[in-house]
N, CA, C and O atoms as a MOPAC input file, in Angstrom:
PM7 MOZYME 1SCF
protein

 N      0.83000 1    -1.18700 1     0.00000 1
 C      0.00000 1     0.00000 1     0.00000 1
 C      0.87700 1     1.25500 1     0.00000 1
 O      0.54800 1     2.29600 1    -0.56800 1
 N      2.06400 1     1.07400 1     0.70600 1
 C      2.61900 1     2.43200 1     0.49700 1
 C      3.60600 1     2.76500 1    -0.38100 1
 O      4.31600 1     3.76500 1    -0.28000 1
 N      3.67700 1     1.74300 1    -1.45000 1
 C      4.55300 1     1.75300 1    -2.45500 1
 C      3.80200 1     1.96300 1    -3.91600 1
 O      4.25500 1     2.19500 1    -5.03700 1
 N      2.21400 1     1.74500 1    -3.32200 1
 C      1.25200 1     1.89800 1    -4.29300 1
 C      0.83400 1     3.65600 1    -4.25300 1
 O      0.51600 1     4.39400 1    -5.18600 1
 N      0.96400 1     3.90500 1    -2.99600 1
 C      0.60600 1     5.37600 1    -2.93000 1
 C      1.73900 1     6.43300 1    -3.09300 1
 O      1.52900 1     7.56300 1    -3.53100 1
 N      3.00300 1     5.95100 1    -2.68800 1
 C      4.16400 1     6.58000 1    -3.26400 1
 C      4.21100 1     6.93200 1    -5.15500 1
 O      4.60200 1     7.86900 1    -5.85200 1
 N      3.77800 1     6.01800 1    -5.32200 1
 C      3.30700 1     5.85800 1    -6.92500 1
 C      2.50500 1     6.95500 1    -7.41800 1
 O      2.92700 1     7.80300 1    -8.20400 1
 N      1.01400 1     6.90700 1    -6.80500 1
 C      0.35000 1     7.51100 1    -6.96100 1
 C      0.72300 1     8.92000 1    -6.80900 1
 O      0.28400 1     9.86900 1    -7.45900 1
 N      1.50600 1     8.93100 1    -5.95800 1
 C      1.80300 1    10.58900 1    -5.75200 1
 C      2.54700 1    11.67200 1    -6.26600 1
 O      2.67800 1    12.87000 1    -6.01500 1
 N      3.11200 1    10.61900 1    -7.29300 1
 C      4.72700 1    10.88100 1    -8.03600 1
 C      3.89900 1    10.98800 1    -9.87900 1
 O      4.38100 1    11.58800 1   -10.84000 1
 N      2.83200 1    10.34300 1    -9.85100 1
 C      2.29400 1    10.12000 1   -11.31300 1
 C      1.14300 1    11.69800 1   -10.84300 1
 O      0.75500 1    12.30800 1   -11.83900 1
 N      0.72200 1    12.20400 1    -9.63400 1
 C      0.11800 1    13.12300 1    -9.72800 1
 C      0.85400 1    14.61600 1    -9.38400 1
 O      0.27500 1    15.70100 1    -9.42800 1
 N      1.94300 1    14.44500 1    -9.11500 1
 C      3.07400 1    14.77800 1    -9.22000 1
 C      3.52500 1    15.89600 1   -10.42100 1
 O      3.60800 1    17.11900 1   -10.53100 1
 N      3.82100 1    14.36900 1   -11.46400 1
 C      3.75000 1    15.05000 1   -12.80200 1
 C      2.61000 1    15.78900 1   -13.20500 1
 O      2.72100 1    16.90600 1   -13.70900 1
 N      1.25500 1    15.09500 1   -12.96400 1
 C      0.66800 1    15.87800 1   -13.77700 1
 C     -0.28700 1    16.74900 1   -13.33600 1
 O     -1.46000 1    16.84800 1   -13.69700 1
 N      0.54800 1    17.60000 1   -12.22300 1
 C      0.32700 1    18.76300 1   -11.65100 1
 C      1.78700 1    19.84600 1   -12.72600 1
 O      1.71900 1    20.95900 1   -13.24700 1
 N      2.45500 1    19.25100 1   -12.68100 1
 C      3.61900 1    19.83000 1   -13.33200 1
 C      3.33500 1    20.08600 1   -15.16800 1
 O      3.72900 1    20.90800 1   -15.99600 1
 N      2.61400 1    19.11500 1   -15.18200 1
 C      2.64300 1    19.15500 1   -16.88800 1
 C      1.53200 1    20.13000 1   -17.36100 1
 O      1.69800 1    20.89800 1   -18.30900 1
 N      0.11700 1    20.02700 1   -16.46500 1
 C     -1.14800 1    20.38900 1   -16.52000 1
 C     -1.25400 1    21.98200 1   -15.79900 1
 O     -1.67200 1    22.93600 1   -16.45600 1
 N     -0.87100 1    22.09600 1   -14.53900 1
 C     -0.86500 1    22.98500 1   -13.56600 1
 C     -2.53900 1    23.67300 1   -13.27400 1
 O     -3.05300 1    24.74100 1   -12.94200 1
 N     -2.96000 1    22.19600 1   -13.66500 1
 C     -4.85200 1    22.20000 1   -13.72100 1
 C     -5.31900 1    21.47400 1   -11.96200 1
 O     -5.89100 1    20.38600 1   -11.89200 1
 N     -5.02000 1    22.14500 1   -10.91300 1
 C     -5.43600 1    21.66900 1   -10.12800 1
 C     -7.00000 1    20.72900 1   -10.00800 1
 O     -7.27200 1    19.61300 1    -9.56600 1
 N     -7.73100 1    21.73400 1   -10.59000 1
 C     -8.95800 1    21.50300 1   -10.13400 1
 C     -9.41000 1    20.16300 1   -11.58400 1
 O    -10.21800 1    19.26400 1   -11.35000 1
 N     -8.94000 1    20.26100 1   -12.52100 1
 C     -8.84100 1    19.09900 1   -13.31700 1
 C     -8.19200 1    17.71400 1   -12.91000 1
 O     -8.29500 1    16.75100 1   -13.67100 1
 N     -7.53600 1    17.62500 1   -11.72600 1
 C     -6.57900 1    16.73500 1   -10.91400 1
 C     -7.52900 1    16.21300 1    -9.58600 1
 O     -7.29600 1    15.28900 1    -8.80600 1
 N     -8.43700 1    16.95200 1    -9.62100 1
 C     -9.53200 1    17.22100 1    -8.37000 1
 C     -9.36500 1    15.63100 1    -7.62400 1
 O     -8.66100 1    15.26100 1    -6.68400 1
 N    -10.48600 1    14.79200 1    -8.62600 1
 C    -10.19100 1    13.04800 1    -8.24000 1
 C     -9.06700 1    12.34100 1    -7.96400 1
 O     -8.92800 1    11.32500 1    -7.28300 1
 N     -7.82000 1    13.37200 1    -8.92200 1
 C     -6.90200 1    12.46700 1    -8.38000 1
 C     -6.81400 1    12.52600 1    -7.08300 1
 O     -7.02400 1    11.74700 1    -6.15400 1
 N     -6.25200 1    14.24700 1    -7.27200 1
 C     -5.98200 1    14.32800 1    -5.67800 1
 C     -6.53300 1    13.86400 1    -3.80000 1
 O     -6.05100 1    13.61700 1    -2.69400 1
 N     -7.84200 1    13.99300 1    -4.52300 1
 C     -8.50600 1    12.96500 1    -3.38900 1
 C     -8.58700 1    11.47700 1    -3.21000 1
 O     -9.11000 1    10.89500 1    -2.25900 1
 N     -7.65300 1    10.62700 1    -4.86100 1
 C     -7.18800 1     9.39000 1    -4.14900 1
 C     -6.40500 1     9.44000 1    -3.41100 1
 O     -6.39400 1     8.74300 1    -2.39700 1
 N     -5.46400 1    10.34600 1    -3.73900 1
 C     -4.08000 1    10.41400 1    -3.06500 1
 C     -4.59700 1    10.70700 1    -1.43200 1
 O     -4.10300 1    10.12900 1    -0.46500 1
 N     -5.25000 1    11.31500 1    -1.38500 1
 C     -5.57800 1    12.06900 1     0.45100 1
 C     -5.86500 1    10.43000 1     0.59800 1
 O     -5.00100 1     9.69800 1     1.08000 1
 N     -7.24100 1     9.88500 1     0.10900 1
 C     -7.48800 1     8.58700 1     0.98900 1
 C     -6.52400 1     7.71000 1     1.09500 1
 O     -6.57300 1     6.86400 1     1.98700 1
 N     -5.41300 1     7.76500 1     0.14500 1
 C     -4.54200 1     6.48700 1     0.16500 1
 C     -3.15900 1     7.11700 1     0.95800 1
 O     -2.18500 1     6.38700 1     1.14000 1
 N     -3.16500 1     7.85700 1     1.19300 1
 C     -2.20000 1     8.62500 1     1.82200 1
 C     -3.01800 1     8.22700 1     3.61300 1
 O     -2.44400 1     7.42200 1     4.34800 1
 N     -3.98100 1     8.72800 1     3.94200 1
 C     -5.07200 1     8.11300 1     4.79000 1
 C     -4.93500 1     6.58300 1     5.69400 1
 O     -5.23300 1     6.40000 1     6.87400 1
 N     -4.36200 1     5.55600 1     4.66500 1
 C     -4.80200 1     4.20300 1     5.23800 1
 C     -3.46500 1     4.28300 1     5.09800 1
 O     -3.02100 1     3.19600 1     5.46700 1
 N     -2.85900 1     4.77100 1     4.86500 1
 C     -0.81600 1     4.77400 1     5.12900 1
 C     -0.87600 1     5.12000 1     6.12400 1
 O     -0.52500 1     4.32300 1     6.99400 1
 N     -1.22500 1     6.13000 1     6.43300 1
 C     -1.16800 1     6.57200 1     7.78300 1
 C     -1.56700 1     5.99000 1     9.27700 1
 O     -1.14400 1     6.19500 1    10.41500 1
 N     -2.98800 1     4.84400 1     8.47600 1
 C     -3.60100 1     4.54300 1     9.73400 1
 C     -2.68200 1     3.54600 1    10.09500 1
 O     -2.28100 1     3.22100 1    11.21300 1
 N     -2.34100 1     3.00500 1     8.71600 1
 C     -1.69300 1     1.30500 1     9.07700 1
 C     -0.30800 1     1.44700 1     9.60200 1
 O      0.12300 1     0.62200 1    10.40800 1
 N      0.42200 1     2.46200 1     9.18400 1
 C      1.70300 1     2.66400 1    10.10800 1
 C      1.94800 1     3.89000 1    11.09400 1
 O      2.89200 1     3.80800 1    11.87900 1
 N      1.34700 1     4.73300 1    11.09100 1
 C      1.91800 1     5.82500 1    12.10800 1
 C      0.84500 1     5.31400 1    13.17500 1
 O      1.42300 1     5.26700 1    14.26100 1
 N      0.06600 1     5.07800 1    13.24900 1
 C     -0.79100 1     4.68900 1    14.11700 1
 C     -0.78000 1     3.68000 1    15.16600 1
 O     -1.06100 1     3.81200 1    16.35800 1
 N     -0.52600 1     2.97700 1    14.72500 1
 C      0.61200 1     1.48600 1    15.69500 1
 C      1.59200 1     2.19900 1    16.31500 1
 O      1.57000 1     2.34400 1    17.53700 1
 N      2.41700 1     2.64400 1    15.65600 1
 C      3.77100 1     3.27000 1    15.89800 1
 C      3.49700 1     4.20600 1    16.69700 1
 O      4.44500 1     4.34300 1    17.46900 1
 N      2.51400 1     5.06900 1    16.95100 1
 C      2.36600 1     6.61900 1    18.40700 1
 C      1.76400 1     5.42900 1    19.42000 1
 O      2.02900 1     5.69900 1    20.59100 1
 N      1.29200 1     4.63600 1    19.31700 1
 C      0.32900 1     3.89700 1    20.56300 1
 C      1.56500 1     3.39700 1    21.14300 1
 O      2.00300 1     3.66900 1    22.26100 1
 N      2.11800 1     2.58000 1    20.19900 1
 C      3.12100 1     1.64800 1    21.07700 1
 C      4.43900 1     2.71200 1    21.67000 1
 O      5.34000 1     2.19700 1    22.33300 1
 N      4.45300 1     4.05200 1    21.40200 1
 C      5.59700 1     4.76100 1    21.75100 1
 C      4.54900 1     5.41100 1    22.97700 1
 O      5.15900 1     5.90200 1    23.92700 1
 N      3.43500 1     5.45000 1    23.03000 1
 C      2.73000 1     6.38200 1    24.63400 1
 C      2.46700 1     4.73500 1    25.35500 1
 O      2.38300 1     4.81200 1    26.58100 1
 N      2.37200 1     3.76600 1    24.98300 1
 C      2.84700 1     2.66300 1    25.82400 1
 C      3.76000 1     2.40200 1    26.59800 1
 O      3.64800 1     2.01400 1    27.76000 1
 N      5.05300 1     2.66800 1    25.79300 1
 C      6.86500 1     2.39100 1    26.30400 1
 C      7.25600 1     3.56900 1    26.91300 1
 O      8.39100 1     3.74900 1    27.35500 1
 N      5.70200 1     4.97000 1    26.97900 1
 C      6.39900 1     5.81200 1    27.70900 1
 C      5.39300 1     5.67200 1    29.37000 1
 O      5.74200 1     6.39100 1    30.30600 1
 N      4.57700 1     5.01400 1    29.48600 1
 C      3.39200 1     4.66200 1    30.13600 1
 C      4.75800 1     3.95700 1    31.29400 1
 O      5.41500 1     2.93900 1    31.08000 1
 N      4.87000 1     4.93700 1    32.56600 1
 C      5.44100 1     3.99600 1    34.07400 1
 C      5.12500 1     2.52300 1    34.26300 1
 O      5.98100 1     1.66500 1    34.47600 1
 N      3.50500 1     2.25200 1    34.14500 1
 C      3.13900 1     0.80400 1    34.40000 1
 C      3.81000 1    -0.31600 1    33.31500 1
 O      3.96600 1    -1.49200 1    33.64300 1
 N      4.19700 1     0.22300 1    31.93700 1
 C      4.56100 1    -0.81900 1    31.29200 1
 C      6.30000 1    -1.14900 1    32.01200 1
 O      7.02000 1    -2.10700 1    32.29400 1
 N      6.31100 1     0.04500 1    32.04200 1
 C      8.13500 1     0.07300 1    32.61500 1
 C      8.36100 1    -0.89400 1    33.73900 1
 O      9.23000 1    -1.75900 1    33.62500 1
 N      7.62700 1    -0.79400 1    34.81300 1
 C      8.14300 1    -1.27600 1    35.96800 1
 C      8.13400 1    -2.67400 1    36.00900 1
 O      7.18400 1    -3.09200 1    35.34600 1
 N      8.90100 1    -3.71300 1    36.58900 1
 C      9.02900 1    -5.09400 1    36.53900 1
 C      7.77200 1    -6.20300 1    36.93400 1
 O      7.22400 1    -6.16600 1    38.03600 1
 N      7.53900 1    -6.82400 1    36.26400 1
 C      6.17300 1    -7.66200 1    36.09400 1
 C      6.60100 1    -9.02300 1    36.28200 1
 O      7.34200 1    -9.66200 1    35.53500 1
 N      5.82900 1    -9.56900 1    37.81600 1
 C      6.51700 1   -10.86000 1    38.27600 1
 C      4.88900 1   -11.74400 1    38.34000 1
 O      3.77200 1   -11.23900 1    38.45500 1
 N      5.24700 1   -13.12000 1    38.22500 1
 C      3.75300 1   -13.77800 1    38.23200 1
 C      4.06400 1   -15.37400 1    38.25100 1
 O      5.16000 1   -15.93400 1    38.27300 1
 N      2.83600 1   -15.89900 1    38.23500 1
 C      3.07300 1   -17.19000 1    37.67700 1
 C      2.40100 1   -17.96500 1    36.69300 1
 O      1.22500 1   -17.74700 1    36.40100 1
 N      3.03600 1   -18.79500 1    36.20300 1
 C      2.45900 1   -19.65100 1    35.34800 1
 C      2.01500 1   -20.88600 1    35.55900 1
 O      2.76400 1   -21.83900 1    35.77300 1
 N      0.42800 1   -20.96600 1    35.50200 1
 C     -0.12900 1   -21.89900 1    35.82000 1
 C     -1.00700 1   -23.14100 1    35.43700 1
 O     -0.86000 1   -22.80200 1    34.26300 1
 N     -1.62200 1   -24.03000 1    35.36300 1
 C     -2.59900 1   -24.40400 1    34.49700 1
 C     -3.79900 1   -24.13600 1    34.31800 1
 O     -4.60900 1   -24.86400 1    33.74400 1
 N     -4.05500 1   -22.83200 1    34.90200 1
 C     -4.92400 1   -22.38300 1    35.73300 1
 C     -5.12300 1   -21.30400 1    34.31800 1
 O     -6.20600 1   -21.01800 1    33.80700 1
 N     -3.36700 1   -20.67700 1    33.74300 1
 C     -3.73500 1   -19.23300 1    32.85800 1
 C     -2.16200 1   -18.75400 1    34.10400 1
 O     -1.58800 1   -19.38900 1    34.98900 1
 N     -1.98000 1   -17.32300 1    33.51700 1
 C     -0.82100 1   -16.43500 1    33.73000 1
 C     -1.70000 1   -15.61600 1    34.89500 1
 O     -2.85300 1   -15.26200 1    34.64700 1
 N     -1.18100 1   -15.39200 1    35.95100 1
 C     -1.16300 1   -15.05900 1    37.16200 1
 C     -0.28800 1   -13.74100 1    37.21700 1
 O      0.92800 1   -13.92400 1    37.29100 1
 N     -0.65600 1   -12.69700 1    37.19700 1
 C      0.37700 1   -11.58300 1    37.49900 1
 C     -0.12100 1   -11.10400 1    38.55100 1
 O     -1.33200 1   -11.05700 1    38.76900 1
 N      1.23400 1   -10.48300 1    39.71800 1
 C      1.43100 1    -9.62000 1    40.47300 1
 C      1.57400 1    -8.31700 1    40.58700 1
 O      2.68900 1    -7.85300 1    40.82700 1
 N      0.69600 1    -7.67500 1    40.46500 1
 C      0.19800 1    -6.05900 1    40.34500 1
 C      0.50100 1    -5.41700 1    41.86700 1
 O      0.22400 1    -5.97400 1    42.92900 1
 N      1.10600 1    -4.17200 1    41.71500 1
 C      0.31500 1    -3.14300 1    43.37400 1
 C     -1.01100 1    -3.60800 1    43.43200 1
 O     -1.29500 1    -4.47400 1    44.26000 1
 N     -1.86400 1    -3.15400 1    42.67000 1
 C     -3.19100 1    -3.22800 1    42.60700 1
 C     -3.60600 1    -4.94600 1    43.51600 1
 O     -4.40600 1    -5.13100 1    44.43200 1
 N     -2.88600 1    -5.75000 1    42.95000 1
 C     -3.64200 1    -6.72600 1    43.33800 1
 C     -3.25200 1    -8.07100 1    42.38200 1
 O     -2.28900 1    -7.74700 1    41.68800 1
 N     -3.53500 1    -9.03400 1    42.19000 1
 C     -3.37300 1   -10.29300 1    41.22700 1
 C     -4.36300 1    -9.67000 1    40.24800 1
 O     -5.30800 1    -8.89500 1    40.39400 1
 N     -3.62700 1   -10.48800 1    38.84300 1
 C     -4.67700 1   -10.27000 1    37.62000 1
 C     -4.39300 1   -11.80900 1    36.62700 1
 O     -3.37600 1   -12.07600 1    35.98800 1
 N     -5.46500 1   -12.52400 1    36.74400 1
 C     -5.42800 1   -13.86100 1    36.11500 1
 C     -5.92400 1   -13.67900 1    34.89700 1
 O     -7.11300 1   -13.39700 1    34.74700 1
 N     -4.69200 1   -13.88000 1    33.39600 1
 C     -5.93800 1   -14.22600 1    32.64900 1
 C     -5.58700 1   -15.94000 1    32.30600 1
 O     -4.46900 1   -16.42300 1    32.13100 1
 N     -6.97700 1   -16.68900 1    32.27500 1
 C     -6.86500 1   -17.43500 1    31.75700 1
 C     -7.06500 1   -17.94400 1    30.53400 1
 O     -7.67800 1   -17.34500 1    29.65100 1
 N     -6.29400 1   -19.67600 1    30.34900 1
 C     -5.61100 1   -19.82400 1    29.02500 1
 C     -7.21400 1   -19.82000 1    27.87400 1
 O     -7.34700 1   -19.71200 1    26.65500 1
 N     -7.90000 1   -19.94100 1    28.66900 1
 C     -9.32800 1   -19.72400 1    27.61400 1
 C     -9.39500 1   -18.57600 1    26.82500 1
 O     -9.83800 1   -18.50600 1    25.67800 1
 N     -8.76700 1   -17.36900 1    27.74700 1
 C     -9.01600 1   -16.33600 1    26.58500 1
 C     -7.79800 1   -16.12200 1    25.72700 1
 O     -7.82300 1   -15.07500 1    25.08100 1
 N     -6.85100 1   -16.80500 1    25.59600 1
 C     -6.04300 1   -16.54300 1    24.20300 1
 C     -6.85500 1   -17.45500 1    23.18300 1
 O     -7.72600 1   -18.31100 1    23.34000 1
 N     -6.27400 1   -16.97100 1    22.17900 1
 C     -6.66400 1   -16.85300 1    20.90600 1
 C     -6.05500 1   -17.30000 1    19.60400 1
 O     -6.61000 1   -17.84300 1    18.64900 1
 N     -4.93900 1   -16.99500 1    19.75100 1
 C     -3.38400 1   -16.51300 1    19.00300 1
 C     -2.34600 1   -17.13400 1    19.54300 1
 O     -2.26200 1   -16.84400 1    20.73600 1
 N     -1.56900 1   -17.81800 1    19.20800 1
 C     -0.09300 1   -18.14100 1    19.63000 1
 C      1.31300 1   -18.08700 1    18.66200 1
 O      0.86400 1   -18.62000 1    17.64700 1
 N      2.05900 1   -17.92200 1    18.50000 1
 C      2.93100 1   -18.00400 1    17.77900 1
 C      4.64200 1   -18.19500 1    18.96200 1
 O      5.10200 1   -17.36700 1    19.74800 1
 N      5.16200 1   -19.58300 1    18.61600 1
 C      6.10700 1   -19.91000 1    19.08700 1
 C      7.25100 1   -19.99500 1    18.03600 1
 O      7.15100 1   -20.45900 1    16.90000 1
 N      8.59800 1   -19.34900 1    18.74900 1
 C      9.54600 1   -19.28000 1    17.82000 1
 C     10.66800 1   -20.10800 1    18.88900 1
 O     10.21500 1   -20.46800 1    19.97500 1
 N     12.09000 1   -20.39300 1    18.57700 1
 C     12.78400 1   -20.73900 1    19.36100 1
 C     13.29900 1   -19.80100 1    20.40600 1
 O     13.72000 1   -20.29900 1    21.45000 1
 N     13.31700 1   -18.40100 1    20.23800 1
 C     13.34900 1   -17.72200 1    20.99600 1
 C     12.45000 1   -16.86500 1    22.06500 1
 O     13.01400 1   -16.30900 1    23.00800 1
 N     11.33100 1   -16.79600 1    21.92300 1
 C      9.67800 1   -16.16600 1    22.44500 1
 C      8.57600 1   -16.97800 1    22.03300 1
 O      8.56000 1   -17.85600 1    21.17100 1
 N      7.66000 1   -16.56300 1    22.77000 1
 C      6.04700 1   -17.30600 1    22.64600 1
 C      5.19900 1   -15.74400 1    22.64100 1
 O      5.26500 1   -15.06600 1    23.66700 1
 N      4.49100 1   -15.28000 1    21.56100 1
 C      3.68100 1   -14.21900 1    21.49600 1
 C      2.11700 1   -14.87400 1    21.91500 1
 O      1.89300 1   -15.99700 1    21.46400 1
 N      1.38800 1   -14.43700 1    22.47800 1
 C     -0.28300 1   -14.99700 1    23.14000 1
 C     -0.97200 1   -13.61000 1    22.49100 1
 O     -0.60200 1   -12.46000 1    22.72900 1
 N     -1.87900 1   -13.94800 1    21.76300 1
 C     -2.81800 1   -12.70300 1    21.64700 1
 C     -4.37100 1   -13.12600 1    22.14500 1
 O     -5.07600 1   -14.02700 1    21.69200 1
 N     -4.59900 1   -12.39500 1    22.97800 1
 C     -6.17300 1   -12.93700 1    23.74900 1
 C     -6.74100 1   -12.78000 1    22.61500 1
 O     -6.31300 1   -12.37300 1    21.53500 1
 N     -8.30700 1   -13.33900 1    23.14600 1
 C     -9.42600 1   -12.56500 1    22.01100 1
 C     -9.98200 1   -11.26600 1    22.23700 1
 O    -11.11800 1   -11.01800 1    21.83200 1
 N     -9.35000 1   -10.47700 1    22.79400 1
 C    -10.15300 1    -8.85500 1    22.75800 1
 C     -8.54000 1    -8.03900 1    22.94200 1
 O     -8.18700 1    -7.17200 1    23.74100 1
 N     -7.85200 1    -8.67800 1    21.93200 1
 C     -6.21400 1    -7.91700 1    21.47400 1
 C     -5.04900 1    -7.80600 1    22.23500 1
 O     -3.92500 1    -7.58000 1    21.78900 1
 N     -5.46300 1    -8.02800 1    23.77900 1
 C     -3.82400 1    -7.72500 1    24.14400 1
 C     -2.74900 1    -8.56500 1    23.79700 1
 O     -2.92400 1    -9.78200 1    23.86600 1
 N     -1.83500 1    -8.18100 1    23.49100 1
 C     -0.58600 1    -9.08800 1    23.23100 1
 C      0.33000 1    -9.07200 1    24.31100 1
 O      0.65900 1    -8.05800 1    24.92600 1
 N      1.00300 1   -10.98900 1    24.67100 1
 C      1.43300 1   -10.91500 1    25.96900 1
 C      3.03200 1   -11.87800 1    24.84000 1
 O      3.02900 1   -12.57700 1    23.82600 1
 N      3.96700 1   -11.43800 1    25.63500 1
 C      4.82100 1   -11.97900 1    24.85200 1
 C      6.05600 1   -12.83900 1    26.10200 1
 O      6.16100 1   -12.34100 1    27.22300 1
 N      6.80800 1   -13.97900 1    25.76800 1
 C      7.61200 1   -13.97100 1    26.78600 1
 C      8.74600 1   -14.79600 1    26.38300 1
 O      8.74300 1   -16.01000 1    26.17400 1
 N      9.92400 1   -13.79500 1    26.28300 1
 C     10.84000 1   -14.30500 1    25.30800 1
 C     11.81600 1   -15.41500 1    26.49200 1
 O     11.78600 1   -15.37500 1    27.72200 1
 N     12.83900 1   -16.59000 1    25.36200 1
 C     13.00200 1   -17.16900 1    26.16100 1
 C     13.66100 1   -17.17300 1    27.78400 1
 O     13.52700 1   -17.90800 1    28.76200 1
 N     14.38000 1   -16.02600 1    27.50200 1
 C     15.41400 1   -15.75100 1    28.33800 1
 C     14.60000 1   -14.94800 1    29.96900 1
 O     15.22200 1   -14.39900 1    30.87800 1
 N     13.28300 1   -15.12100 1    29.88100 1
 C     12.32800 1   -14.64100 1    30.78400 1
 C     12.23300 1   -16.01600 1    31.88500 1
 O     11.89200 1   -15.84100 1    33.05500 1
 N     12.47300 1   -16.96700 1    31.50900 1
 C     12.49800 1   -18.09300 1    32.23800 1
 C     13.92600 1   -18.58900 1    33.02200 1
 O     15.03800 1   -18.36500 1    32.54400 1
 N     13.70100 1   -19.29900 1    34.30400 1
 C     15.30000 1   -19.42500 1    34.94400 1
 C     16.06900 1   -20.89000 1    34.25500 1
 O     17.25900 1   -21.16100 1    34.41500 1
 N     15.28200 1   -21.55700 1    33.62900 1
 C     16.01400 1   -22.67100 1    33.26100 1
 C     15.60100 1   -23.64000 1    31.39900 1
 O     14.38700 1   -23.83400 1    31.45300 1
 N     15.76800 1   -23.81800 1    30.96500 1
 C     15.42000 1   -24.87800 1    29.85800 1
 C     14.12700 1   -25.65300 1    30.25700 1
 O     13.24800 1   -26.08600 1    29.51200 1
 N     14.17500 1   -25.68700 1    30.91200 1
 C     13.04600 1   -26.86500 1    31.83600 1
 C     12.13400 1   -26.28100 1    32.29700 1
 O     11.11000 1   -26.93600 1    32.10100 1
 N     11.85800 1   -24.97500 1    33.05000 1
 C     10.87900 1   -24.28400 1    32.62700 1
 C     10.76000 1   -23.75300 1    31.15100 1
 O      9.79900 1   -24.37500 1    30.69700 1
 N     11.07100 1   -23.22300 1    30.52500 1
 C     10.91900 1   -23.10500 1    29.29100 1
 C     10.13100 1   -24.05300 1    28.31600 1
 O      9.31300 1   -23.78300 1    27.43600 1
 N     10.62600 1   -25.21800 1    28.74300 1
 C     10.02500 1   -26.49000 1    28.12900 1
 C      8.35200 1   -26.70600 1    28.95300 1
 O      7.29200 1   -27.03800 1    28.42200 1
 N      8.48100 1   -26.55500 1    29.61300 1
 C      7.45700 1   -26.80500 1    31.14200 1
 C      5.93900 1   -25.43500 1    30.65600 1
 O      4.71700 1   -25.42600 1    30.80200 1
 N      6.78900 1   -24.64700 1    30.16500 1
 C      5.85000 1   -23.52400 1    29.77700 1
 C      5.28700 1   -23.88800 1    28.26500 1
 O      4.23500 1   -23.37200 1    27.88900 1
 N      5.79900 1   -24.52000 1    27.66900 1
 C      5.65500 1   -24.55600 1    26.10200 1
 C      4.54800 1   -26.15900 1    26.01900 1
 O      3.66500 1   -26.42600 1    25.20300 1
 N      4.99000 1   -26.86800 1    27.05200 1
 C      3.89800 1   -28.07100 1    27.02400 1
 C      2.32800 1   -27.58100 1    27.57400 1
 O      1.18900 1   -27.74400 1    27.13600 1
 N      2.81000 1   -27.01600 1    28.56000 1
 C      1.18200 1   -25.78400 1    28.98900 1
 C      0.37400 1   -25.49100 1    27.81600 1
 O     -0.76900 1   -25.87900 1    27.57400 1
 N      1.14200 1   -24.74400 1    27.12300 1
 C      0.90900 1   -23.69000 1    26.08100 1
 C      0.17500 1   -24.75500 1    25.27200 1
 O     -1.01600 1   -24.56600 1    25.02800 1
 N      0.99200 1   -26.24100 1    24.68300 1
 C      0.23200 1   -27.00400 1    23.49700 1
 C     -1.02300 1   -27.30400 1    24.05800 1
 O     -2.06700 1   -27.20500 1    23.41300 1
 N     -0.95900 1   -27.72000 1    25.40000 1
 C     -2.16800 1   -28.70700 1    25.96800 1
 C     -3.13500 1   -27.44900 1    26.78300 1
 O     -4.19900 1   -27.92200 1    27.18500 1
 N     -3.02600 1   -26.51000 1    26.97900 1
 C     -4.44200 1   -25.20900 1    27.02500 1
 C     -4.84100 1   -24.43700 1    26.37700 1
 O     -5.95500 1   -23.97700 1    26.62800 1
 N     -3.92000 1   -23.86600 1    25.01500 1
 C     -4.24500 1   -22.82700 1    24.05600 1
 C     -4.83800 1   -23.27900 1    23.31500 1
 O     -4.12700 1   -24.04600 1    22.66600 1
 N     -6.17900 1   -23.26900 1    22.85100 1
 C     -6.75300 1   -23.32000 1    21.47800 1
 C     -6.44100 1   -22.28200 1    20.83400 1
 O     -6.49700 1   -21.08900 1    21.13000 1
 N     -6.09100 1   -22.84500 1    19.89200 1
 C     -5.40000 1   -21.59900 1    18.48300 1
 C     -6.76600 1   -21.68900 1    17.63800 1
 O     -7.30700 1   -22.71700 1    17.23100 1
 N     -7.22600 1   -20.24700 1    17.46200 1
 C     -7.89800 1   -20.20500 1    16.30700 1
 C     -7.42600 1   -19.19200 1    15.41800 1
 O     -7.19500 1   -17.98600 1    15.50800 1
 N     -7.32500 1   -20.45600 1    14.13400 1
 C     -6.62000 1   -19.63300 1    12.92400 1
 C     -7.89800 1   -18.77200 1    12.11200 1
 O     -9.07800 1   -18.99300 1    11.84000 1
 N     -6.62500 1   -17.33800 1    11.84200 1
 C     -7.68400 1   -16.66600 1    11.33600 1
 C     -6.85400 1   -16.47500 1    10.10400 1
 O     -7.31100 1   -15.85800 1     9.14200 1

């Protein structure tokens, strides 16, 4: 999309240059706004959330919990916050991290080196096969 609208902008570009007929360009120019539009939504938009996230104290401070068969157990000031493995959704395991996306979007990620041994690691990843239903979308 943004190599399609880079395009677009460079072909209206010219023929603002060749024409100097704005108002004959009228349609173009308002593809260009909408497609310029969903560029925007699809990347700057992710990109300011997740930067007032990483500037957000609560994401900063250290997040201790457990893992259970129960679902992920975190330790808050506030208090415990369980979610369980029913509400993921999403999994994606690599050799290095396990990404969880619930079904109402949060993404919980926990790379390997978050664990004290191989054996938890392993211990977490057999959890993961035998409670996550993955639904592929």
């Amino acid at each position: 999309m943004l190599v399609f609208t880079i395009a677009v902008i460079f072909i209206l570009v010219i023929r603002l240059v060749k024409t100097g007929d704005f108002i004959g360009n009228a349609s173009f120019i308002a593809l260009v706004m909408i497609l310029a539009g969903f560029v925007f939504r699809s990347y700057a938009v992710p990109y300011l959330h997740a930067r007032k996230l990483w500037k957000n104290p609560a994401i900063q401070r250290v997040h201790t919990g457990i893992i259970n068969l129960q679902g992920i157990v975190y330790h808050l000031k506030e208090g415990e916050k369980t979610i369980p493995w029913s509400r993921f959704s999403r999994m994606r395991k690599t050799k290095g991290f396990v990404s969880l996306v619930t079904l109402d979007g949060l993404l919980v990620v926990f790379p390997r080196e978050f664990f004290k041994t191989d054996s938890d690691w392993h211990k977490f990843i057999d959890i993961l096969d035998n409670h996550v239903l993955v639904i592929n979308r």
